[in-house]
N, C-alpha and C positions, 0 to 999 in steps of 0.2 A: 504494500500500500504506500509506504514513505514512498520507494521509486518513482511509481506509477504518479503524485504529485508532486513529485522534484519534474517527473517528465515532461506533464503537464502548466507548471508554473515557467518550462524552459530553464530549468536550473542545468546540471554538467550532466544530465540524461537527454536522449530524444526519444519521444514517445513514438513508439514503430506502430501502424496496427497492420492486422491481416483480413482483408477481404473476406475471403472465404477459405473452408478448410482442403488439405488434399483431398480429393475426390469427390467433394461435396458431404464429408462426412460430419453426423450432428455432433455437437459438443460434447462432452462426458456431464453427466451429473452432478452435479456437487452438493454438499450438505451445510450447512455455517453452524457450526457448535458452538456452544458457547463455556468455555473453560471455566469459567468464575460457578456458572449449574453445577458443570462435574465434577470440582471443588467441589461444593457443598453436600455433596452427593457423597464423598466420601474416596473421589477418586483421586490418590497424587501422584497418579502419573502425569507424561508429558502429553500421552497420548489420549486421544476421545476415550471414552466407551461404544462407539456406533463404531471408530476406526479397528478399535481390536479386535471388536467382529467380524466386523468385514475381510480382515486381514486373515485371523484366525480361519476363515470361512475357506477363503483362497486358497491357503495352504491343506485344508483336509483334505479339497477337491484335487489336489495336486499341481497345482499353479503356481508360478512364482510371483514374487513381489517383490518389489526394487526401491532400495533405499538408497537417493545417491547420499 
């Protein structure tokens, strides 16, 4: 987010965008969590609870997952 309004305000970023995707392919999904919930909730990880599912999920199914 800082980036993307350094990009925008014209700070030492340029804001690139893209048209469209290769192939015409739709976006991925995404979820917005909110850390300060999962906090309270009783999680101190770094990580979601919806993320280590999903993650968790992938790996049973035999998938990889890529952390760079």
């Amino acid at each position: 987010m800082e980036s993307y309004c350094r990009a925008r305000e014209g700070g030492p970023y340029q804001l690139v965008t893209l048209a469209h995707r290769v192939d015409n392919r739709r976006l991925p999904r995404v979820q917005i969590v909110d850390l300060r919930e999962e906090l309270a909730k009783g999680n101190l990880n770094i990580f979601s609870s919806p993320l280590i599912s999903a993650l968790s999920k992938r790996i049973e199914q035999g998938e990889k997952v890529y952390f760079p």
